[in-house]
TISEVO-365443 format. One line per 5 residues: number of its first residue (from 1); for each residue x, y, z of N, C-alpha, C. Coordinates in pm, 1 decimal. Layout:
# TISEVO-365443
NUM) X Y Z X Y Z X Y Z ~ ...
//
This chain:
# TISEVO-365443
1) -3139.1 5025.1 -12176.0 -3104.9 4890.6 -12144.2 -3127.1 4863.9 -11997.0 ~ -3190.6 4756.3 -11999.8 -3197.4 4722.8 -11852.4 -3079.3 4661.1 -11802.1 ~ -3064.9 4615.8 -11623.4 -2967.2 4555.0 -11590.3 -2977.6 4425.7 -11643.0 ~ -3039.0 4342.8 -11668.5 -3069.7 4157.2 -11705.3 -2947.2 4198.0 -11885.7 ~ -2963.1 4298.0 -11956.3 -2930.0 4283.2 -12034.2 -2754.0 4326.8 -12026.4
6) -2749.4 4425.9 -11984.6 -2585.4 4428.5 -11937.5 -2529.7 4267.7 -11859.5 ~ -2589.1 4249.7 -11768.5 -2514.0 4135.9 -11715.0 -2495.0 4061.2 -11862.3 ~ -2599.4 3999.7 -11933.6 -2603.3 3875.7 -12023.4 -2471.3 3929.9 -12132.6 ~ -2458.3 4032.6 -12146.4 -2354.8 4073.3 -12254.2 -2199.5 4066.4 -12176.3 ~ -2180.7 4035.9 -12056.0 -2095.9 4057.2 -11982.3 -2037.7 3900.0 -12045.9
11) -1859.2 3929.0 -12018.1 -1845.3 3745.0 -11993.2 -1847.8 3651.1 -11878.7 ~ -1899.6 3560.3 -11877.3 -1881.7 3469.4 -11746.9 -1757.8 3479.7 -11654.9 ~ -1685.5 3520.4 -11669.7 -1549.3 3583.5 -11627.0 -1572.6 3680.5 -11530.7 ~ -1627.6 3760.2 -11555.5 -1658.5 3929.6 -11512.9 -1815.6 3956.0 -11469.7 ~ -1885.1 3853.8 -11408.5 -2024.2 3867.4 -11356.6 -1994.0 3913.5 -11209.5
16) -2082.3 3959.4 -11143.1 -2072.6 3972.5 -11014.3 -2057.5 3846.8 -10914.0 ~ -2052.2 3831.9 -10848.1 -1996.0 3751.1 -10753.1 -2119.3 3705.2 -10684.6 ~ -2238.5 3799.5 -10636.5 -2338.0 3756.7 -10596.3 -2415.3 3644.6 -10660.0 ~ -2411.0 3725.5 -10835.2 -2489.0 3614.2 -10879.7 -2431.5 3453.1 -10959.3 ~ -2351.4 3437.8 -10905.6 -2269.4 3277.4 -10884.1 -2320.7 3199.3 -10807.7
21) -2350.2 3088.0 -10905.3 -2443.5 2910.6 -10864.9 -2415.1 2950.3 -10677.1 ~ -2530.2 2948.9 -10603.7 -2460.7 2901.5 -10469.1 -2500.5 2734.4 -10461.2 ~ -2443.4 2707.4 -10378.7 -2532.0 2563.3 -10371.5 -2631.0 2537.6 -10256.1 ~ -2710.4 2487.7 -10275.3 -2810.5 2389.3 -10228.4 -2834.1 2366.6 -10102.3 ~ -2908.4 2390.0 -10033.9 -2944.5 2368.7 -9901.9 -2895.8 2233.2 -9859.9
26) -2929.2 2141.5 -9951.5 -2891.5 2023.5 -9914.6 -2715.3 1953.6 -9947.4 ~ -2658.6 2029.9 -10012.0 -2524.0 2012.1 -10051.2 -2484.9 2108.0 -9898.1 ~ -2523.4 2221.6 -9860.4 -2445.0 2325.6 -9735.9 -2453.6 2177.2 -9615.4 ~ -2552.2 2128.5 -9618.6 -2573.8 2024.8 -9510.0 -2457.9 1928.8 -9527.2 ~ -2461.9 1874.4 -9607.9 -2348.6 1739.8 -9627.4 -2282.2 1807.7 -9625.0
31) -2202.6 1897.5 -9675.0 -2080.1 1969.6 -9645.6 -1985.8 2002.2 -9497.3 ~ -2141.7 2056.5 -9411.4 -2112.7 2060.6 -9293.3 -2128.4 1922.2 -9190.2 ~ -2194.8 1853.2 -9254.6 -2205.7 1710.6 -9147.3 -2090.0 1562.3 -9201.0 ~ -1986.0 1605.4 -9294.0 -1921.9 1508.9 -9304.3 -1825.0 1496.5 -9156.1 ~ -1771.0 1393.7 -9195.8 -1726.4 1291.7 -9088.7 -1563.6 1340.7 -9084.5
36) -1533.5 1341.4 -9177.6 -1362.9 1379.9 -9201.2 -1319.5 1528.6 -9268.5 ~ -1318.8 1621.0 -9122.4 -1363.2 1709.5 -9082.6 -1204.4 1800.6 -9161.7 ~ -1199.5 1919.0 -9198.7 -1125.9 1956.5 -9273.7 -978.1 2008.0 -9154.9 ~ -871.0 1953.7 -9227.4 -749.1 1970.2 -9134.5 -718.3 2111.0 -9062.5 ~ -708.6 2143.7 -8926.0 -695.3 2253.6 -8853.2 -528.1 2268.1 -8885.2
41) -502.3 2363.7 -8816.6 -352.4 2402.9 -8816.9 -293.0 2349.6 -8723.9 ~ -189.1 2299.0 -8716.4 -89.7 2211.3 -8605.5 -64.4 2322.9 -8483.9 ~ -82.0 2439.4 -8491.3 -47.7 2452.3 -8393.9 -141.4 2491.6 -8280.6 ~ -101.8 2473.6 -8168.5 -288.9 2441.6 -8056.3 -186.7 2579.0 -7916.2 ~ -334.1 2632.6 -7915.3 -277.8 2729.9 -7844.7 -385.9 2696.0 -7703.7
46) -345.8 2809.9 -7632.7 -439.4 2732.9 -7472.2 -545.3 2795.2 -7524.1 ~ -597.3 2875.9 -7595.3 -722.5 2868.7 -7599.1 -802.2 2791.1 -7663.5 ~ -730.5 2728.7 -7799.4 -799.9 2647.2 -7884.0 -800.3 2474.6 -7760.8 ~ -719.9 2474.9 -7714.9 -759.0 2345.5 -7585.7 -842.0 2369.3 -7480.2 ~ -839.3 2505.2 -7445.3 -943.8 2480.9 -7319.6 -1067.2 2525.7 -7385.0
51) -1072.9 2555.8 -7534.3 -1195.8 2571.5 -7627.8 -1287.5 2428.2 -7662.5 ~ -1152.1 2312.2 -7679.8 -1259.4 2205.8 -7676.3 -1186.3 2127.8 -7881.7 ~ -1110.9 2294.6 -7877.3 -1141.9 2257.6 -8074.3 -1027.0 2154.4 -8123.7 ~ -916.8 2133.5 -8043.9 -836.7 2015.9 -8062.4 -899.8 1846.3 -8076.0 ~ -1042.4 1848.7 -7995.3 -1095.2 1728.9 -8002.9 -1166.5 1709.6 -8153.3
56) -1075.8 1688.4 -8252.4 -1163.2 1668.2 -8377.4 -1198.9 1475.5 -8366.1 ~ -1270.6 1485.8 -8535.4 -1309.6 1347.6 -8547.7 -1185.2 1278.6 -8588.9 ~ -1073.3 1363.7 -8654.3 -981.1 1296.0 -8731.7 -923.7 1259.0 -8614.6 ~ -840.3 1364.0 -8504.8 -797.2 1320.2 -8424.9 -821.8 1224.1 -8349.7 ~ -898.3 1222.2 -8281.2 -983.5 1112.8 -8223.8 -991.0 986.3 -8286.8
61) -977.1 940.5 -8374.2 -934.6 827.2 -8474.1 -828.2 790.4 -8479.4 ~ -687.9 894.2 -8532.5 -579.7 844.7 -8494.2 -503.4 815.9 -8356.0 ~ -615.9 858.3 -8237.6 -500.3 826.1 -8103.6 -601.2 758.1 -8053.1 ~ -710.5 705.4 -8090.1 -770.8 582.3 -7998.4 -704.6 498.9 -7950.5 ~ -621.6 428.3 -8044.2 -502.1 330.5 -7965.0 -476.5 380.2 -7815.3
66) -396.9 521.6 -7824.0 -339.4 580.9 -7706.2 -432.1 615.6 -7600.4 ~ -567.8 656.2 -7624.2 -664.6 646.1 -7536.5 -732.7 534.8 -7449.1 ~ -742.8 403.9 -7526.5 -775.8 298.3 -7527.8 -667.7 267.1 -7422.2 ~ -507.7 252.8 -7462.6 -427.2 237.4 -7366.0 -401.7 316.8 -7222.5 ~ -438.0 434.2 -7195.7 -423.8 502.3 -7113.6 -535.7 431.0 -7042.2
71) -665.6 436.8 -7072.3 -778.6 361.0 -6992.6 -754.2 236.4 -6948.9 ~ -670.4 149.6 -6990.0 -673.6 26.8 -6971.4 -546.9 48.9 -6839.6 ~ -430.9 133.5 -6857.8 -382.1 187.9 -6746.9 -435.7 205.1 -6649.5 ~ -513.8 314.1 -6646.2 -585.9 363.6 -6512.0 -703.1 263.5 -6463.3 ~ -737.3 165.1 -6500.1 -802.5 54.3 -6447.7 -743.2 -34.1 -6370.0
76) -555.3 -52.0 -6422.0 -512.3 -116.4 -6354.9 -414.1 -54.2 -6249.3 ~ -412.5 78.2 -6223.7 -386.8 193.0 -6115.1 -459.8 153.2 -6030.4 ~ -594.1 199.6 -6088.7 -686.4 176.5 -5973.4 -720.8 28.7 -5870.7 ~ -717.9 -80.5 -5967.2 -729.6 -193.5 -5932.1 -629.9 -225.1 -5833.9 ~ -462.0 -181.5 -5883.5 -309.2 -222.9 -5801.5 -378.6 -102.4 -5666.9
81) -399.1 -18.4 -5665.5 -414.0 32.4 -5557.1 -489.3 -0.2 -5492.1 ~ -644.8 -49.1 -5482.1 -721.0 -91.4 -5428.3 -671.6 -246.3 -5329.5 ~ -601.2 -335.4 -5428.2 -560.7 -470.3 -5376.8 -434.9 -435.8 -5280.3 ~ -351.8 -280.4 -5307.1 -277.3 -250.6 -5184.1 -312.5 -221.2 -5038.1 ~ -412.3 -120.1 -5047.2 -442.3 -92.0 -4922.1 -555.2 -207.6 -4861.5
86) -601.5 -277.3 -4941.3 -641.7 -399.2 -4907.8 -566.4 -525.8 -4786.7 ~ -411.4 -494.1 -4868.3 -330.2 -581.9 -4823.1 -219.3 -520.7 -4704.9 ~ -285.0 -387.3 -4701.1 -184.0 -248.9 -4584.5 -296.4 -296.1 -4509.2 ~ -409.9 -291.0 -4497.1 -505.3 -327.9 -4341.4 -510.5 -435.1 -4311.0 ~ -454.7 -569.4 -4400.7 -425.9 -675.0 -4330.5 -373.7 -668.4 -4265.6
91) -194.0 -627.4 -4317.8 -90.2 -630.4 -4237.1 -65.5 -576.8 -4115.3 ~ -148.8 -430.0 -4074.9 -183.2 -372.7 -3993.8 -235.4 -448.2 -3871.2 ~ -355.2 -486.8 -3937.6 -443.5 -613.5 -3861.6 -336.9 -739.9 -3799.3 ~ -264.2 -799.1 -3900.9 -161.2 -870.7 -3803.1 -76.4 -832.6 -3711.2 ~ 4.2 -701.7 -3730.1 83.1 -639.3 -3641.0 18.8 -650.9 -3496.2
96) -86.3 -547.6 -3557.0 -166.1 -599.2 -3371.9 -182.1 -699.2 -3332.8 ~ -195.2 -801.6 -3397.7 -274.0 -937.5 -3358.6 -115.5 -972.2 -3336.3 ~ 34.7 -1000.7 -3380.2 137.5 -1040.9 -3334.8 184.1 -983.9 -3214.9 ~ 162.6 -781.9 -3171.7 241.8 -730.2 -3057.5 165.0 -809.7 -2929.3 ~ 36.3 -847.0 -2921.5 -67.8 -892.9 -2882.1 -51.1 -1036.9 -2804.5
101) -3.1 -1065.0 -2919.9 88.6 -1232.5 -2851.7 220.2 -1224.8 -2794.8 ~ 289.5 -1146.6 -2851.9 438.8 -1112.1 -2746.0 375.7 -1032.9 -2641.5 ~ 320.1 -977.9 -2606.0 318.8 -900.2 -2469.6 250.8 -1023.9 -2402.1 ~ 103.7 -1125.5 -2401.3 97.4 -1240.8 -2373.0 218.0 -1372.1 -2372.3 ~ 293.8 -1365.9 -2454.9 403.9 -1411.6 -2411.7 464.1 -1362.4 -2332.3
106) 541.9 -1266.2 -2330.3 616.5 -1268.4 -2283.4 561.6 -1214.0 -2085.6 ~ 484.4 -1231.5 -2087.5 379.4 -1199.6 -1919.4 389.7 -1333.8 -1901.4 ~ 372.2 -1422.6 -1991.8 310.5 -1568.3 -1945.2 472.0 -1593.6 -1873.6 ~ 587.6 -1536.5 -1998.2 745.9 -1643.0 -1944.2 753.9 -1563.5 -1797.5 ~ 729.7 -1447.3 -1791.8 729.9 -1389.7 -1657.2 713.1 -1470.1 -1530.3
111) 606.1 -1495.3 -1573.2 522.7 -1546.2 -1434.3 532.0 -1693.1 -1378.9 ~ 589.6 -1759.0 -1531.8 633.2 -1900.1 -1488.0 770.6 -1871.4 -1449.8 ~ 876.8 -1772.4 -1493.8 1006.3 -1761.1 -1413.4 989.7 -1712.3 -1266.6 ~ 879.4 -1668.8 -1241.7 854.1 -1606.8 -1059.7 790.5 -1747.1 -1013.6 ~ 700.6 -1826.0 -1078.1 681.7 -1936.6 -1036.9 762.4 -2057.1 -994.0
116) 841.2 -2051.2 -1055.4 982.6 -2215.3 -1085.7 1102.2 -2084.4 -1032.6 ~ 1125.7 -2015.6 -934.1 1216.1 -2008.9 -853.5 1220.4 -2071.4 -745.0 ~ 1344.3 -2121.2 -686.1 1348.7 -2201.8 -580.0 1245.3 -2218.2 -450.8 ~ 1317.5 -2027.1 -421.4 1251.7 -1989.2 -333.8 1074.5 -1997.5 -299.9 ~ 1042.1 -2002.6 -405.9 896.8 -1979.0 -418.5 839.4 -2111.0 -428.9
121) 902.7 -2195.2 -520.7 879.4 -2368.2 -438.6 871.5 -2421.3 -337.1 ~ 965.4 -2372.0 -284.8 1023.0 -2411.1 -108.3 905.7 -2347.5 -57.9 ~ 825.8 -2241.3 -77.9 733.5 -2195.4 -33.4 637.3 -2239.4 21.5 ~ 601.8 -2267.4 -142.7 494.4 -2365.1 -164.1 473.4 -2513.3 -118.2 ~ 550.1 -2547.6 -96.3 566.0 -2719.5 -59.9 558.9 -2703.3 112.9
126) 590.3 -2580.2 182.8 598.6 -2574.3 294.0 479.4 -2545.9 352.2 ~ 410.5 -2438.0 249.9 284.6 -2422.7 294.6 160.3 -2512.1 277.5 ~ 174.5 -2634.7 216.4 89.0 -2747.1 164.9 148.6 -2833.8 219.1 ~ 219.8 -2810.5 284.6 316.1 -2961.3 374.9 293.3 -3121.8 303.6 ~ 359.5 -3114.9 216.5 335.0 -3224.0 87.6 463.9 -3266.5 50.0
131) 564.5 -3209.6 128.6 710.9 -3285.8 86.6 837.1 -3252.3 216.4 ~ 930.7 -3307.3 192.1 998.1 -3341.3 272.1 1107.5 -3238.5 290.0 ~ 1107.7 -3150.6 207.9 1253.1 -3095.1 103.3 1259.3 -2944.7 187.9 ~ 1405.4 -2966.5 243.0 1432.1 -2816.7 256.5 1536.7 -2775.9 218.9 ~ 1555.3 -2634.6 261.8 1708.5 -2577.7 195.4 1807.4 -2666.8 268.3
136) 1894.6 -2684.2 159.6 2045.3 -2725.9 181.6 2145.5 -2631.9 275.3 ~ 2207.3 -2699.4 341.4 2276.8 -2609.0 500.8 2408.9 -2609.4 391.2 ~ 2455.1 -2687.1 330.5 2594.8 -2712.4 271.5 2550.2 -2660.4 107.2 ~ 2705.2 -2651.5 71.8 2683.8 -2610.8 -104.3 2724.5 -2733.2 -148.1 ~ 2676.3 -2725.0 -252.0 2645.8 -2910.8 -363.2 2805.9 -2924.8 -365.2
141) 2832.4 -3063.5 -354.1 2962.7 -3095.7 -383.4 2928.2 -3149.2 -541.7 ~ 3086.1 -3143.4 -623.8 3134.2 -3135.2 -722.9 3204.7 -3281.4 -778.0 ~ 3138.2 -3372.4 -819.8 3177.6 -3523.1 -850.0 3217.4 -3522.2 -953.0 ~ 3361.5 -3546.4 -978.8 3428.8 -3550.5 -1135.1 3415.8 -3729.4 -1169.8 ~ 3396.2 -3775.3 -1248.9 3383.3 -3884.2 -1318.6 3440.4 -3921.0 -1440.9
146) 3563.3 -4001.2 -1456.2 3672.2 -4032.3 -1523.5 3574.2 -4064.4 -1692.0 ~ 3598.5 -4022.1 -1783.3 3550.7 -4080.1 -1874.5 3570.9 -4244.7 -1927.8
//
């Protein structure tokens, strides 16, 4: 007896394993290129994350929402921060531009209080001989006036 004839007397039950239907070149393909990819195990270890293998298709489907939202976050991180320091070199920019005017102020009140002292009038009027006015020999008398 040959082997072809032992197998055929065998029952379908009890054939070898090798020679079981495989399938199809083209069934191994679809098998491997579907879309809804067969469920991994819940639990994710650091290697299966810094492997890459947590990023499935399923996953990726159910947390788009949360992705979608995180992006729309960090756009507006970026944006609030940008319009801050935007609005930090203004303010900057005014500071100087305000200490800028008080130190000009306050030089200008200077110089008109050294100007509009008596003494320095009397000076002036003496040295331009343009008025009549000198110091007072007496102290101002004091006129009370009855209401």
């Amino acid at each position: 007896m040959t082997e072809e004839n032992i197998i055929e007397e065998q029952p379908e039950d009890v054939r070898p394993k090798h020679e079981e239907e495989q399938p199809s070149l083209e069934e191994a393909f679809k098998e491997q290129a579907r879309e809804d990819e067969a469920a991994q195990s819940a639990t994710f270890t650091l290697r299966r994350i810094l492997g890459g293998d947590f990023l499935t298709t399923q996953m990726l489907r159910r947390q788009i929402g949360v992705i979608l939202l995180c992006v729309f976050f960090i756009i507006i991180y970026i944006s609030n921060r940008y319009s801050c320091q935007k609005k930090m070199l203004e303010i900057d920019k005014l500071n100087i531009e305000l200490q800028d005017a008080k130190y000009k102020s306050l030089s200008s009140a200077s110089e008109l209080t050294e100007r509009c002292r008596e003494s320095n009038v009397l000076n002036m009027l003496k040295t331009n001989k343009d008025s009549l006015l000198k110091m007072p020999a007496q102290p101002p008398y004091i006129i009370n006036v009855p209401e």
